[in-house]
C-alpha positions as CSV (number, residue, x, y, z in Angstrom):
1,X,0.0,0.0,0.0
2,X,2.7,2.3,0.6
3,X,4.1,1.6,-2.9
4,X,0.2,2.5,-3.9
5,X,0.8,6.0,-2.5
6,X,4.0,6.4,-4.0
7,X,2.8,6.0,-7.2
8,X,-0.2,7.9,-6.5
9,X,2.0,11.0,-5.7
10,X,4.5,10.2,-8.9
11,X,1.3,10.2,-11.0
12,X,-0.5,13.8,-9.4
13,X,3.5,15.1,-9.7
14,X,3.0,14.7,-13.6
15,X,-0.2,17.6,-13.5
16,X,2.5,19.6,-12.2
17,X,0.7,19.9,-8.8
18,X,2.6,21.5,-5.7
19,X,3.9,19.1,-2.8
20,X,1.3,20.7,-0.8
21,X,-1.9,18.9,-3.1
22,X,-0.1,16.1,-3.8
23,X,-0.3,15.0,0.2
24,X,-3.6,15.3,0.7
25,X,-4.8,14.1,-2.8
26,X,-2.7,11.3,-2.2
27,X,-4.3,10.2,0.7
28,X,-7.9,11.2,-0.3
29,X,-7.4,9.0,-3.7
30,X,-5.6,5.7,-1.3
31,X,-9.0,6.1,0.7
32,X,-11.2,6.2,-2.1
33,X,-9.4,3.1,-3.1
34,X,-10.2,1.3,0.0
35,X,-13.7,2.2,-0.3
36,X,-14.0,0.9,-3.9
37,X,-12.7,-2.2,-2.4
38,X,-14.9,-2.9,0.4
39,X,-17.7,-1.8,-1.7
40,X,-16.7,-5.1,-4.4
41,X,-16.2,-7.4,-1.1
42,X,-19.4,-6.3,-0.1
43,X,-21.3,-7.2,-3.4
44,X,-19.3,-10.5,-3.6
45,X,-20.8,-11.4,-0.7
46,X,-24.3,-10.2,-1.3
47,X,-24.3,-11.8,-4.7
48,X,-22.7,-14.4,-4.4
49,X,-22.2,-16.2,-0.7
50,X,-25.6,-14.9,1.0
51,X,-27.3,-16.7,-2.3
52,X,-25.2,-19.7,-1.6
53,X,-26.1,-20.0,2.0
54,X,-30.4,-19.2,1.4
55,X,-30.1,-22.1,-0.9
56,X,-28.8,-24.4,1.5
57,X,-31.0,-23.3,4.0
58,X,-34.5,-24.0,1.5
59,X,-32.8,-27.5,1.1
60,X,-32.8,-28.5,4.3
61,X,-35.9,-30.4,5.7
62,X,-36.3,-28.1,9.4
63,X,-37.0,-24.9,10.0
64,X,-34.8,-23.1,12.4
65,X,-32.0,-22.2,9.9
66,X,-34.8,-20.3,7.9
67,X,-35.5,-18.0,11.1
68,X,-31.9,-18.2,12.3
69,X,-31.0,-17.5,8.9
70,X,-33.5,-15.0,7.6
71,X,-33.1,-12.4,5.5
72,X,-33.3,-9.7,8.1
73,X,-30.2,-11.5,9.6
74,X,-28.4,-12.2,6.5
75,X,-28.6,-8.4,5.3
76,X,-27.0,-6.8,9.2
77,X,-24.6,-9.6,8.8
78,X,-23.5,-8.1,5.0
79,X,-23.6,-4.4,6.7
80,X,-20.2,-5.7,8.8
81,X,-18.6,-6.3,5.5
82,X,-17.5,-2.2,4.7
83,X,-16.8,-1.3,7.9
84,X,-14.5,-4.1,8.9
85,X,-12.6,-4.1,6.0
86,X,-12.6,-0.4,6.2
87,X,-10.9,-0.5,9.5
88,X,-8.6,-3.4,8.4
89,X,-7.3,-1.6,5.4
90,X,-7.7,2.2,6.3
91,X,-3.9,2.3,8.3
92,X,-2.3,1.3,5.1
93,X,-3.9,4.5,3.4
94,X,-3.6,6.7,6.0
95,X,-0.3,8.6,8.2
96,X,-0.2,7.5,11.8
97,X,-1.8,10.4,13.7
98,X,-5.2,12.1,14.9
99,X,-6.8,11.6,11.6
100,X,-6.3,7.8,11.4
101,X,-7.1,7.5,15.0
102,X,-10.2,9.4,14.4
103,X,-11.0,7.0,11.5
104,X,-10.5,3.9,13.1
105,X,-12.9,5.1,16.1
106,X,-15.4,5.6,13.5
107,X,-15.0,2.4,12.3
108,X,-15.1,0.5,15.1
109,X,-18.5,2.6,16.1
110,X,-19.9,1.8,13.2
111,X,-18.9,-1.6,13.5
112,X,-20.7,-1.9,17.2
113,X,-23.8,-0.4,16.1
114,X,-24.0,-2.9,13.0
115,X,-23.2,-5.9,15.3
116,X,-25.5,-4.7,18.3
117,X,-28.3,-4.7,15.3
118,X,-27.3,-8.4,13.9
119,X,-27.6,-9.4,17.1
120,X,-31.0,-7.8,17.9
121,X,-31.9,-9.2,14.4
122,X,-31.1,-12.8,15.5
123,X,-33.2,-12.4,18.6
124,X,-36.2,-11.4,16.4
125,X,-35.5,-14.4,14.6
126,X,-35.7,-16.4,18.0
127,X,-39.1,-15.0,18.4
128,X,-40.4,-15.7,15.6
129,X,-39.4,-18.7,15.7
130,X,-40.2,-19.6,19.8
131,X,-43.9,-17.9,18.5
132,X,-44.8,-20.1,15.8
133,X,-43.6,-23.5,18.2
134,X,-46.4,-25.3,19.6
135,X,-45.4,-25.7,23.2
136,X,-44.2,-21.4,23.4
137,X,-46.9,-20.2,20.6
138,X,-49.1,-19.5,23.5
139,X,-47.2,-17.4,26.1
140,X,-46.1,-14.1,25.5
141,X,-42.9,-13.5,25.2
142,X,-42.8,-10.2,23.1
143,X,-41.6,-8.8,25.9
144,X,-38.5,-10.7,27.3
145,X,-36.9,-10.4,23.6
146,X,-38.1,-6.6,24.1
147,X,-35.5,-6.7,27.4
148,X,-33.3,-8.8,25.4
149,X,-32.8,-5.9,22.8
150,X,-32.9,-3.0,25.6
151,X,-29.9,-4.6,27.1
152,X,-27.9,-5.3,23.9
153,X,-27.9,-2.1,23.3
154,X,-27.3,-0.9,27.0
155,X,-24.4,-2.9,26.2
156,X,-23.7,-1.5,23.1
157,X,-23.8,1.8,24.0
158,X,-21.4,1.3,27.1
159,X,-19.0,-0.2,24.4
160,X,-18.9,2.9,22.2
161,X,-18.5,5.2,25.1
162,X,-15.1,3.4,26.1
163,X,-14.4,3.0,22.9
164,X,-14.4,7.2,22.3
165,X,-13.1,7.9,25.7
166,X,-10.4,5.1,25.6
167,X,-11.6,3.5,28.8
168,X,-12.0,0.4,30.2
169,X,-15.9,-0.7,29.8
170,X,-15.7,-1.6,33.8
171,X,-14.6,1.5,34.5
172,X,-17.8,3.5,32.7
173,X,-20.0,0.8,34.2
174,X,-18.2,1.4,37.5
175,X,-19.1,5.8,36.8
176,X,-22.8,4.6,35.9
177,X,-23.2,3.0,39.2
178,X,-23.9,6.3,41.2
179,X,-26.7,7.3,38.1
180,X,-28.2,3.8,39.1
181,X,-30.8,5.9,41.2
182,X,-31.9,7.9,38.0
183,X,-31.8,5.3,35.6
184,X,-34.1,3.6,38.0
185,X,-36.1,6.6,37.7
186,X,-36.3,6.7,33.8
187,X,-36.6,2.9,33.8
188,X,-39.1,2.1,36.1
189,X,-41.7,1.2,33.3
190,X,-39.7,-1.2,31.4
191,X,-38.4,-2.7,34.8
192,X,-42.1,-3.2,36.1
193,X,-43.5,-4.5,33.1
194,X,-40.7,-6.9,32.8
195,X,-41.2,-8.3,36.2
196,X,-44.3,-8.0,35.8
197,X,-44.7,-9.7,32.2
198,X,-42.4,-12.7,34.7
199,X,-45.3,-13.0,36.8
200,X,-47.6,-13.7,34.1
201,X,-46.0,-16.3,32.4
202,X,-45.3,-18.1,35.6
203,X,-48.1,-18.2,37.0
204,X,-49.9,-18.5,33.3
205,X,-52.3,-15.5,33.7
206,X,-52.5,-13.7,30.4
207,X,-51.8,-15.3,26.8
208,X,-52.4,-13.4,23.5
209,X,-56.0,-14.1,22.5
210,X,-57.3,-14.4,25.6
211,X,-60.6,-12.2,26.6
212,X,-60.0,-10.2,29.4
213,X,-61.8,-7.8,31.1
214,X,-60.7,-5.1,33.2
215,X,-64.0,-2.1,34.2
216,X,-60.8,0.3,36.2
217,X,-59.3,0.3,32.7
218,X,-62.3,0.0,30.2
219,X,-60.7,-3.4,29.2
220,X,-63.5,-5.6,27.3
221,X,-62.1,-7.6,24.7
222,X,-59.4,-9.8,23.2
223,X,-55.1,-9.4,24.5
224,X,-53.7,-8.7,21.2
225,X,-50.0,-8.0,22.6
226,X,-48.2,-7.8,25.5
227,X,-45.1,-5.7,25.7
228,X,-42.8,-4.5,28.1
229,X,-44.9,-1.2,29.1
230,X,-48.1,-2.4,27.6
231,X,-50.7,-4.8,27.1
232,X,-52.9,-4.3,24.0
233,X,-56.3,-5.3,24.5
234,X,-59.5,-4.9,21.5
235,X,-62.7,-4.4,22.4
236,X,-65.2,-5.9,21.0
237,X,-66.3,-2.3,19.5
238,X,-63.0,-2.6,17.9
239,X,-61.3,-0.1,19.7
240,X,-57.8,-0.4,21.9
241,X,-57.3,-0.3,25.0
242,X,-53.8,-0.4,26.7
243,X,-53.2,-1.6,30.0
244,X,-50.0,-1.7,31.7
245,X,-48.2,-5.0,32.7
246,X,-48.1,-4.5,36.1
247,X,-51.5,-3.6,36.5
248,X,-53.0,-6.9,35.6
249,X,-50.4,-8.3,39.2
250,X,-51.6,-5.8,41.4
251,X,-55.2,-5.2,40.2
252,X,-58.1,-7.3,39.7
253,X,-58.8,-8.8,36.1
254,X,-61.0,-11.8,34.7
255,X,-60.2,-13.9,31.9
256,X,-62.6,-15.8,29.7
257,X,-60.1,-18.5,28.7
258,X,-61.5,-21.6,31.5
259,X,-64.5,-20.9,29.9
260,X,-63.3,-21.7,26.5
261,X,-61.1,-24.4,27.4
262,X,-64.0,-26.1,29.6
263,X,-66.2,-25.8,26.6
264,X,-69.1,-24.6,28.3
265,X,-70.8,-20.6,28.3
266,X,-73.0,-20.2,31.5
267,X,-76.6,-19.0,30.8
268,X,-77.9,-17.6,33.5
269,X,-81.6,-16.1,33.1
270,X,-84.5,-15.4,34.9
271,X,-88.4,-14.6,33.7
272,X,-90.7,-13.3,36.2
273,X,-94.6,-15.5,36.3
274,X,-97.0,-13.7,37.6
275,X,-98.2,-15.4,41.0
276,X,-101.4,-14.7,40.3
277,X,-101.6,-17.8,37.6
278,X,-99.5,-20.6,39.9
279,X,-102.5,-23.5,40.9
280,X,-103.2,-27.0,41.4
281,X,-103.9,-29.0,38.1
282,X,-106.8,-30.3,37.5
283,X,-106.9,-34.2,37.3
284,X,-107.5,-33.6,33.7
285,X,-104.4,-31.9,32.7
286,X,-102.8,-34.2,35.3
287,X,-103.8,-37.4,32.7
288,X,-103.2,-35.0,29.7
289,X,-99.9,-34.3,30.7
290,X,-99.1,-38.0,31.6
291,X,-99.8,-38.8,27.8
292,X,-96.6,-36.5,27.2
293,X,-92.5,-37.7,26.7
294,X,-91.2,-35.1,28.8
295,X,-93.3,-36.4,31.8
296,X,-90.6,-39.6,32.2
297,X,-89.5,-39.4,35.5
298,X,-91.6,-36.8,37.0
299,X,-92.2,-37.4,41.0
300,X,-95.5,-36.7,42.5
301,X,-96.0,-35.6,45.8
302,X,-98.6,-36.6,48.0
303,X,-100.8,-33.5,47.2
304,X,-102.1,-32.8,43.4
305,X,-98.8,-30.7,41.3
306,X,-98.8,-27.4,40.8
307,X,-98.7,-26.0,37.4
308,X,-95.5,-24.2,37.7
309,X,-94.1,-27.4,39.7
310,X,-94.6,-29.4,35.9
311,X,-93.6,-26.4,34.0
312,X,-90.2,-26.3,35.7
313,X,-90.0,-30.2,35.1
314,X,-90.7,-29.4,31.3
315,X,-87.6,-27.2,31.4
316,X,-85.5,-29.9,32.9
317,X,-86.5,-32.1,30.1
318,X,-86.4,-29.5,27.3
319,X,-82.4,-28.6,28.4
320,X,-81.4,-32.3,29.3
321,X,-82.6,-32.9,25.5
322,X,-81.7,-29.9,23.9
323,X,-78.0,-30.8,21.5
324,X,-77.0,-27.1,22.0
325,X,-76.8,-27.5,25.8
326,X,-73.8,-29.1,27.6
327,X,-75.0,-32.2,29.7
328,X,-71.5,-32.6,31.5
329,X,-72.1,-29.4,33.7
330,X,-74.5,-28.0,36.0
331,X,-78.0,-27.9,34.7
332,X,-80.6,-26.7,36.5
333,X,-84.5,-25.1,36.6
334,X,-85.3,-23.0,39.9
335,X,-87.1,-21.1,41.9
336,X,-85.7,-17.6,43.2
337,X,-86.9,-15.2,45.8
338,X,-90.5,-14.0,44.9
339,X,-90.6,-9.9,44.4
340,X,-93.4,-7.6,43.8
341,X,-92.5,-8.6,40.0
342,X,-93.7,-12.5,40.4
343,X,-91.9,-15.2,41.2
344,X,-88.6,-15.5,39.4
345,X,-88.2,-18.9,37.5
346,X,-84.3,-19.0,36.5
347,X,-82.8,-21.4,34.0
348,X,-79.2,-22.1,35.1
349,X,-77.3,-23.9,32.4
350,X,-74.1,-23.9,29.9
351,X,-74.1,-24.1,26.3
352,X,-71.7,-26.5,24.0
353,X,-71.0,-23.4,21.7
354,X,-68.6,-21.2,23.2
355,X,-69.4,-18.6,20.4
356,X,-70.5,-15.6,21.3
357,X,-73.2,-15.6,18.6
358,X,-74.2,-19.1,18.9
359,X,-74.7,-18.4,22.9
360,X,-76.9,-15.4,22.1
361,X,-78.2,-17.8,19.7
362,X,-79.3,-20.7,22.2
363,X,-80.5,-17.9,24.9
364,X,-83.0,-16.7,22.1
365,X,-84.1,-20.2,21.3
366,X,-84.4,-21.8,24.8
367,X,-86.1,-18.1,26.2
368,X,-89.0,-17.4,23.1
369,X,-89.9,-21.5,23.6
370,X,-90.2,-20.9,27.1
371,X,-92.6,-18.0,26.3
372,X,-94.4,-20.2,24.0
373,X,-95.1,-23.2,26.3
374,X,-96.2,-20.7,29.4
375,X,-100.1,-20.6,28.1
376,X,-99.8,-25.0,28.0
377,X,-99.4,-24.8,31.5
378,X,-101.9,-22.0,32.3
379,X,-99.1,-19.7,33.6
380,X,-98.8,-15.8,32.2
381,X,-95.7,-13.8,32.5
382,X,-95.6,-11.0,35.1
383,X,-95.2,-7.4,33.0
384,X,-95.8,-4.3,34.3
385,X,-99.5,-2.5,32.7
386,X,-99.5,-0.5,30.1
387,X,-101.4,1.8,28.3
388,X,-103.6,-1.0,26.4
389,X,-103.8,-3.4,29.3
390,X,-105.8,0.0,31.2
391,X,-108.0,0.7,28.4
392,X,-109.1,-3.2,28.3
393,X,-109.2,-3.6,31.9
């Protein structure tokens, strides 16, 4: 290289240039060289190796060298290509003094920040790959790669401060210990939410897709994501609602999942009958109802049954045979406290659609046959009067 400069000063000596340009030309034109050459290495190895190695990768049968491997990686990897060879070459262009010094601390920042973001690259990769695995798909773990990266570049940053000051890294770690009160201070978020995001995976509280709700928050909807400062819940009007991680440790929250993964909605209605209607049958309807299915099993008392008595045995029977309701869990047709509205009959049961609109679904269907039976039995709903019901009365 030093033969390269001479003859780079022999040939600008030819122009009939002063001693004074020829330096400084000489030097500029031994860089520019330098940078031409990096600039070839680094298409060699874009157009050539990185090709080589995304064909081995589609050959191979598994998948982790595709995420390990991915382009994202593959392209921060190619952007240590200049700046190494850069700093490898630059001395031979270049006088030992301040500006070579100054040039190879620019190199070796730029070199830092390009490996700090391969290596933040790769653990995107990880994540990606850890999200679509069947045993991980299911916890959230946005947020401890989200650490992962803050503290690369904690690191990173440390590195390039010693690096300009000429210090030992322990030593500017060492200095940072007696900001550790303020850093606290600007951290405290990020070091919450991560103990708190901990927490939740440990003790398996919140997975993305879960419904959650939260009233102190106006949380009513699906987790979408959960990062290190927040966790993104949709409504079910569509809109987002963020909550943060620790919140969900030290407040209350509920979440629907049980429900899903039992496989069985709770219905829980009532429908007020107006007292007025509840009586003995007749022995008639007694031997007309006998005729019936539903009547298997019914138990008779030593007095005569009371309408409402059968009715609520017809409920039993609709819901034990009804293929929309779930017979493996608590089923039930009872009476509540009677209020100046009637007497509260409520149908406690769970549905085998855990769909939101094939629950409302079955409520609708189980609720207007109820209303259409009432009149079998001789029993009237309670409502309060209204304007018709006093002009008839």
């Amino acid at each position: 290289m030093n033969a390269l400069n001479d003859k780079l000063a022999a040939l600008l000596q030819q122009f009939g240039l002063s001693e004074n340009l020829v330096m400084p030309l000489q030097y500029a034109g031994a860089v520019i060289l330098i940078l031409i050459i990096a600039i070839v290495i680094d298409r060699i190895f874009r157009r050539a190796i990185i090709p080589a190695i995304r064909k081995v990768t589609a050959k191979t049968g598994s998948t982790w060298d595709d995420y390990l491997l991915s382009d994202s990686v593959l392209d921060n990897l190619c952007r240590l290509i200049i700046p190494i060879s850069v700093y490898e070459l630059i001395p031979f262009a270049l006088p030992e003094g301040g500006i070579l010094d100054l040039a190879m601390k620019l190199c070796q920042v730029y070199i830092i920040v390009a490996f700090v973001k391969l290596i933040c690259a790769f653990i995107s990769s990880l994540y990606e790959m850890f999200s679509g695995h069947e045993k991980t798909k299911d916890h959230s773990l946005k947020s401890f790669y989200q650490m992962l990266k803050l503290v690369v570049w904690c690191v990173g940053a440390i590195i390039i401060i010693s690096t300009l000051l000429d210090k030992n890294p322990l030593a500017i770690l060492t200095g940072l210990g007696a900001g550790t009160a303020i850093l606290m201070l600007v951290f405290q978020d990020t070091i919450k939410g991560f103990v708190a995001g901990i927490q939740l995976m440990v003790n398996d509280m919140l997975r993305p897709g879960d419904w959650i709700t939260m009233p102190k928050y106006g949380a009513d909807g699906d987790v979408i994501e959960v990062t290190l400062t927040t966790v993104k819940v949709q409504n079910w009007d569509k809109t987002i609602t963020t909550v943060p991680p620790y919140a969900l440790v030290n407040d209350s929250f509920q979440n629907w999942r049980g429900m899903f993964d039992t496989g069985g909605r709770r219905v829980k209605r009532s429908i007020n009958i107006d007292m007025n209607t509840v009586r003995f049958c007749t022995q008639e309807e007694i031997d007309a109802f006998r005729k019936q299915p539903w009547m298997e099993g019914f138990e008779q008392s030593g007095t005569e049954p009371v309408n409402l008595y059968i009715f609520r045995h017809y409920m039993e029977y609709y819901l034990r045979h009804n293929p929309k309701v779930n017979q493996n869990m608590t089923m039930m047709v009872r009476q509540l406290q009677p209020t100046a509205q009637g007497m509260p009959i409520e149908l406690y049961f769970f549905s085998a659609d855990t769909a939101w609109v094939m629950y409302e679904r079955l409520q609708g269907e189980v609720f207007d046959h109820l209303l259409a039976m009432l009149h079998i039995f001789d029993l009237k709903v309670f409502q309060s009067p209204t304007g018709l019901d006093i002009r008839n009365s």
